[in-house]
N, CA, C and O atoms as a DFTB+ gen file, in Angstrom:
340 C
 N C O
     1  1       0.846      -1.173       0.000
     2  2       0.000       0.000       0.000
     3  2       0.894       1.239       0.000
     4  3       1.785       1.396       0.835
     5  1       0.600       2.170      -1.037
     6  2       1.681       3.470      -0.916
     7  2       0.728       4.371      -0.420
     8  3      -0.398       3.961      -0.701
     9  1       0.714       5.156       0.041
    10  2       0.919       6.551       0.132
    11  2       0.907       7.790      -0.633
    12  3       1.955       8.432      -0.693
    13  1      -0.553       8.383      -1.464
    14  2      -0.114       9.983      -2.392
    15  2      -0.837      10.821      -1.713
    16  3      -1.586      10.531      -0.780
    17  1      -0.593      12.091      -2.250
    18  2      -0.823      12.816      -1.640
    19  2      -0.759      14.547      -2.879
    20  3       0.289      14.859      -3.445
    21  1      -1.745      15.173      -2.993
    22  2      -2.383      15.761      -3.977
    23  2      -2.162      17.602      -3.515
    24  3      -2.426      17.967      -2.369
    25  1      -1.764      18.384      -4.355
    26  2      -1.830      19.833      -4.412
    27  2      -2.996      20.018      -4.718
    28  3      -3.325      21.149      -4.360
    29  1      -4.009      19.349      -5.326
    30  2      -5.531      19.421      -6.122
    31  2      -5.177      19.754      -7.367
    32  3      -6.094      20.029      -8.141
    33  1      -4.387      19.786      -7.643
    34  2      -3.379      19.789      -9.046
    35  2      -3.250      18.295      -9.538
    36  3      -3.906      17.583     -10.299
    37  1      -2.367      18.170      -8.940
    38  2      -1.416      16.861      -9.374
    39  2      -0.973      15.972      -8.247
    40  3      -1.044      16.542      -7.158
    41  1      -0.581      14.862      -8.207
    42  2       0.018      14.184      -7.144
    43  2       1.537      14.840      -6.896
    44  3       2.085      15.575      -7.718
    45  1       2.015      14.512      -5.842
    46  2       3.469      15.027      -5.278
    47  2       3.856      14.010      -5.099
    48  3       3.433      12.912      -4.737
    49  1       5.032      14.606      -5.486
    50  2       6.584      13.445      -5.138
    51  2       6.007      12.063      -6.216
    52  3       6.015      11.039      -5.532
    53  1       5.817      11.948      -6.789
    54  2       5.363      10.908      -7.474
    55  2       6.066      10.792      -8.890
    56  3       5.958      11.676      -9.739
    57  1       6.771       9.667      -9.067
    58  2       7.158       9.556     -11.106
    59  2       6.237       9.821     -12.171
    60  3       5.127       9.490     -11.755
    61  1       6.160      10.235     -13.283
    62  2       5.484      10.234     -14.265
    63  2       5.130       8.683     -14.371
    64  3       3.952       8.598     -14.025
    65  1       5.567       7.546     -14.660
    66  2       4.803       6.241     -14.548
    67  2       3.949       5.723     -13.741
    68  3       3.097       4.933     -14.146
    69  1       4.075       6.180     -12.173
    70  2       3.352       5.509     -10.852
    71  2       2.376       5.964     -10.612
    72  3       2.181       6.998      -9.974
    73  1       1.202       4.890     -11.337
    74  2      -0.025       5.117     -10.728
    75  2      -0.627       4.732      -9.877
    76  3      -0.016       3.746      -9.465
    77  1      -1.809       4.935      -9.095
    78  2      -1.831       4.800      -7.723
    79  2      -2.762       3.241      -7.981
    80  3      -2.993       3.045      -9.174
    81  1      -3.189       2.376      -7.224
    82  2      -3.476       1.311      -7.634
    83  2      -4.512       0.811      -6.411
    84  3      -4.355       1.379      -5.330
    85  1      -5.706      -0.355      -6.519
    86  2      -6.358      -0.423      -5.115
    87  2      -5.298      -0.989      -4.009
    88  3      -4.387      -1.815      -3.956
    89  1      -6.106       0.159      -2.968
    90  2      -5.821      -0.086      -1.686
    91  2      -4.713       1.021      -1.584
    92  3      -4.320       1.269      -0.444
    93  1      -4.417       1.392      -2.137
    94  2      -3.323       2.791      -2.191
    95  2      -4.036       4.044      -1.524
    96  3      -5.190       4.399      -1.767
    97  1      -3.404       4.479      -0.893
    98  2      -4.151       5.669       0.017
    99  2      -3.845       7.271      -0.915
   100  3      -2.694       7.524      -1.272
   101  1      -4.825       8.101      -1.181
   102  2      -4.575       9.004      -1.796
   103  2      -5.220      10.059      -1.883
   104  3      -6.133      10.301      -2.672
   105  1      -4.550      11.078      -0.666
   106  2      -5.237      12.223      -0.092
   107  2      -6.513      11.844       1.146
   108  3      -7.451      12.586       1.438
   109  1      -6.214      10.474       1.740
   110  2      -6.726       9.576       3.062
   111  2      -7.596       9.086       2.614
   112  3      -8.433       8.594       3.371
   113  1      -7.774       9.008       1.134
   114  2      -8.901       7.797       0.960
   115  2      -8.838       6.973       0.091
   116  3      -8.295       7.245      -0.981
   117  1      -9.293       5.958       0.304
   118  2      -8.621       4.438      -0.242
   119  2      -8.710       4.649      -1.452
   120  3      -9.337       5.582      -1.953
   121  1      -7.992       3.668      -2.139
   122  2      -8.650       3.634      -3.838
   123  2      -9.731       2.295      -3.974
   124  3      -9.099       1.240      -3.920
   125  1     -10.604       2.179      -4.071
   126  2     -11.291       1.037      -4.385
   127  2     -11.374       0.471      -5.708
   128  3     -11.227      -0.745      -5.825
   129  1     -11.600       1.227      -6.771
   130  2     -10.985       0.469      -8.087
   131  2     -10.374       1.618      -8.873
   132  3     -10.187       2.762      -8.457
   133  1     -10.104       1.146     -10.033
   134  2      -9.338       1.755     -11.323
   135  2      -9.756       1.530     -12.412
   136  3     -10.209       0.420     -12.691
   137  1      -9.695       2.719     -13.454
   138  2      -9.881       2.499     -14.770
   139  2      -9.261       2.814     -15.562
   140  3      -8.592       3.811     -15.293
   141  1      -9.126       2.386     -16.583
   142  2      -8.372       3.442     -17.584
   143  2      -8.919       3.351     -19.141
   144  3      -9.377       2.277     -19.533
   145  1      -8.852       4.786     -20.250
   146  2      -9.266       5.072     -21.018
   147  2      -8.107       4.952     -22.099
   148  3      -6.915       4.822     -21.820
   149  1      -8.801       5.033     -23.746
   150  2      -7.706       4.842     -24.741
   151  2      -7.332       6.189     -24.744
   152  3      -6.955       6.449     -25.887
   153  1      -7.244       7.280     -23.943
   154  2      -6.590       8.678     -24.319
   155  2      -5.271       8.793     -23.265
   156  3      -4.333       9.587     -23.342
   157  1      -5.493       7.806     -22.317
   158  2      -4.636       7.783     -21.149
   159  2      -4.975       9.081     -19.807
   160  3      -4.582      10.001     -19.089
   161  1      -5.955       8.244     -20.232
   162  2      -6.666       8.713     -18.376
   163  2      -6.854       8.143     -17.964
   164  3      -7.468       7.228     -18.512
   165  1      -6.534       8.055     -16.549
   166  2      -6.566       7.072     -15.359
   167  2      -7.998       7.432     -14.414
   168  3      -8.173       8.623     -14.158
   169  1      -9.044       6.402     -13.882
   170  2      -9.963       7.269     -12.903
   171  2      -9.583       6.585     -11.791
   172  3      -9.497       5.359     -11.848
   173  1      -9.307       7.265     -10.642
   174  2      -9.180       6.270      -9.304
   175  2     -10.706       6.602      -8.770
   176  3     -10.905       7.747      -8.365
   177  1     -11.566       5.852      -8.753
   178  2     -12.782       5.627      -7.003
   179  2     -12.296       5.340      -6.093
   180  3     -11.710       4.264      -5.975
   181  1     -12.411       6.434      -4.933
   182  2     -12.270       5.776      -3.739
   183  2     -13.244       6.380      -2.790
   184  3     -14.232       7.039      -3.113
   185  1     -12.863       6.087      -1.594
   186  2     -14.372       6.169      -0.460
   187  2     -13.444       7.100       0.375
   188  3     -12.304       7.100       0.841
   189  1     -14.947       8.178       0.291
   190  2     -14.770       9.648       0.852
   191  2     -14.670       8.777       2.456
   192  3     -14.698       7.558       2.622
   193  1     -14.537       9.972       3.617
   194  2     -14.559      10.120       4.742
   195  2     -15.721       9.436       5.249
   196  3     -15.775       8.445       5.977
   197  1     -16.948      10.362       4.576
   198  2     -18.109       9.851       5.042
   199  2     -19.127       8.999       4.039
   200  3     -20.341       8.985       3.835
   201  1     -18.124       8.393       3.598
   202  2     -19.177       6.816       3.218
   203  2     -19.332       6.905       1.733
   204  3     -19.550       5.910       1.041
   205  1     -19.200       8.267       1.201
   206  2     -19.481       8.497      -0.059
   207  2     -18.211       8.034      -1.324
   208  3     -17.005       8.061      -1.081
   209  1     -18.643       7.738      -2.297
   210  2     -17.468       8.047      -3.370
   211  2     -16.979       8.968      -4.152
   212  3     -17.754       9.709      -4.758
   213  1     -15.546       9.099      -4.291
   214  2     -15.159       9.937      -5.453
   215  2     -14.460       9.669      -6.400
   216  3     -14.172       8.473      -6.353
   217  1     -13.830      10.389      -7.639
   218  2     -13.449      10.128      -8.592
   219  2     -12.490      10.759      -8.807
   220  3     -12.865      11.901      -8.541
   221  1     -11.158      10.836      -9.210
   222  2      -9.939      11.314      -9.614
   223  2      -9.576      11.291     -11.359
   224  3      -9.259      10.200     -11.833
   225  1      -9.625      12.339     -12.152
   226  2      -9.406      11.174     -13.257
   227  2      -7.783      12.137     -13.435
   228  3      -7.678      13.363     -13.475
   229  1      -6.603      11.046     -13.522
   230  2      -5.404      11.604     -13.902
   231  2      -5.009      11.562     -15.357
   232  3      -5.388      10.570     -15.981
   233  1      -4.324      12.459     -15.987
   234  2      -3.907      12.440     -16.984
   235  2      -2.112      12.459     -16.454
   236  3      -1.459      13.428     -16.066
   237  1      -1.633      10.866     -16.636
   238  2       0.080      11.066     -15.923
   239  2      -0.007      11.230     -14.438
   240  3      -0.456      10.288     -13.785
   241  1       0.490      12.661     -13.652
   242  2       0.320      12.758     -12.192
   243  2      -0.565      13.823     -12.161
   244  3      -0.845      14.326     -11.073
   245  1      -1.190      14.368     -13.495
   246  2      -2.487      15.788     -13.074
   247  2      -3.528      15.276     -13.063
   248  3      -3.955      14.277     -13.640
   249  1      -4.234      16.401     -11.970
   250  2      -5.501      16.009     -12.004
   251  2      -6.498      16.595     -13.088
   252  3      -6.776      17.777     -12.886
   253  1      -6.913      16.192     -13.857
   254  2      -7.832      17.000     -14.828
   255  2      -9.583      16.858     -14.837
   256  3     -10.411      17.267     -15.652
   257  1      -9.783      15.825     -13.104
   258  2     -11.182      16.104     -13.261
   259  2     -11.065      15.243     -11.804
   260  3     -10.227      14.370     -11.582
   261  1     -12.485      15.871     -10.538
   262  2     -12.657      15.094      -9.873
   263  2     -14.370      15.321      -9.519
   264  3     -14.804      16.465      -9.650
   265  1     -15.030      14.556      -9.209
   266  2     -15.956      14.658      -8.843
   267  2     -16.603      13.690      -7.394
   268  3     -16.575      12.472      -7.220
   269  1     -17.016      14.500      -6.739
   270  2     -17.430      13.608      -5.461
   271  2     -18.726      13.394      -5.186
   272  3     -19.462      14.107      -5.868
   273  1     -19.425      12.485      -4.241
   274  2     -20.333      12.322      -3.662
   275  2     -21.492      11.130      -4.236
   276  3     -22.696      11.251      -4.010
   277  1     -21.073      10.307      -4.788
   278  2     -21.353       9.685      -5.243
   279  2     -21.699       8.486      -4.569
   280  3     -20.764       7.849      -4.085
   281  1     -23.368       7.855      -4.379
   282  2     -23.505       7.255      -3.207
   283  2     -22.854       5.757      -2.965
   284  3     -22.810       5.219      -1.859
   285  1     -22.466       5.305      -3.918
   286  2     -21.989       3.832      -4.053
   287  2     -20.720       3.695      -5.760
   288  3     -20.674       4.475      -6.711
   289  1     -20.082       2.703      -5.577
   290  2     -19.115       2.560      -6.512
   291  2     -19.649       2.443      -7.791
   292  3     -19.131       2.879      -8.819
   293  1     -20.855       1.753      -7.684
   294  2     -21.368       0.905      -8.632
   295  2     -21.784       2.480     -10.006
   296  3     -21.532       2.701     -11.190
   297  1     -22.475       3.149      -8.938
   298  2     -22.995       5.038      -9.857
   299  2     -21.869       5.160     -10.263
   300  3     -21.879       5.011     -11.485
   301  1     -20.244       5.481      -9.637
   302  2     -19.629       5.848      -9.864
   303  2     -19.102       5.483     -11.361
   304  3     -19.003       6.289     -12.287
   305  1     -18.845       4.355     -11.394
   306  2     -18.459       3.617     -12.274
   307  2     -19.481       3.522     -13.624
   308  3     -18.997       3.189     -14.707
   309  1     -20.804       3.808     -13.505
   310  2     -21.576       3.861     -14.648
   311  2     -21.101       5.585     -15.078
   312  3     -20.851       6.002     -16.209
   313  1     -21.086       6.230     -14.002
   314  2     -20.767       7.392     -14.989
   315  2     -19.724       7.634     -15.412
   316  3     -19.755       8.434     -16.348
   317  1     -18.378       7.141     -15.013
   318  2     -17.587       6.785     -15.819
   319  2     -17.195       6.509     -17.109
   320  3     -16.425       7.140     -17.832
   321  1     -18.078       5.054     -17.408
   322  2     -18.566       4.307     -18.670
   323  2     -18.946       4.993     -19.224
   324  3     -18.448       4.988     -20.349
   325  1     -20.100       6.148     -18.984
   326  2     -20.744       6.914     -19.561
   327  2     -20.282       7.933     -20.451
   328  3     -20.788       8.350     -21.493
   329  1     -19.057       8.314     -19.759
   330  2     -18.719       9.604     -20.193
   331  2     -18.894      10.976     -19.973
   332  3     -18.539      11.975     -20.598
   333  1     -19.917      10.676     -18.292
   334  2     -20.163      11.680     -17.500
   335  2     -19.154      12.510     -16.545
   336  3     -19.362      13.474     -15.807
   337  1     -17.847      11.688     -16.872
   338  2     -16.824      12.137     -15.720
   339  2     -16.028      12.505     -16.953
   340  3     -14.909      13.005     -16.839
């Protein structure tokens, strides 16, 4: 399990290759799954503080989109698919 940690920019201290992966802690909340797109975007879900989900989507170590509050993984992940994130 590593350890990131976010400017709301980009991850810190981190390589251009190392992406964060489940169970990786990032900005204190878990990653629960991963995706990735043919443009090379990465989305991490993980579980907010209070129960909720969010979404990270990285391009490399930036952040270029996050969205939170999402009541379960399962939403998360359809809007994903969707093309809502």
């Amino acid at each position: 399990m590593s350890v990131y940690i976010s400017d709301g920019k980009k991850l810190i201290d981190i390589e251009y290759d190392d992406i964060p992966t489940i169970n990786d802690m990032v900005d204190g909340m878990r990653v629960l799954s991963t995706d990735k797109r043919a443009e090379d975007e990465n989305a991490l879900f993980m579980l907010e503080s209070d129960g909720n989900i969010c979404c990270y989507v990285l391009d490399e170590i930036f952040i270029v989109g996050k969205v939170d509050g999402f009541e379960n993984l399962v939403d998360a992940i359809k809007a994903w698919n969707n093309n809502e994130i």
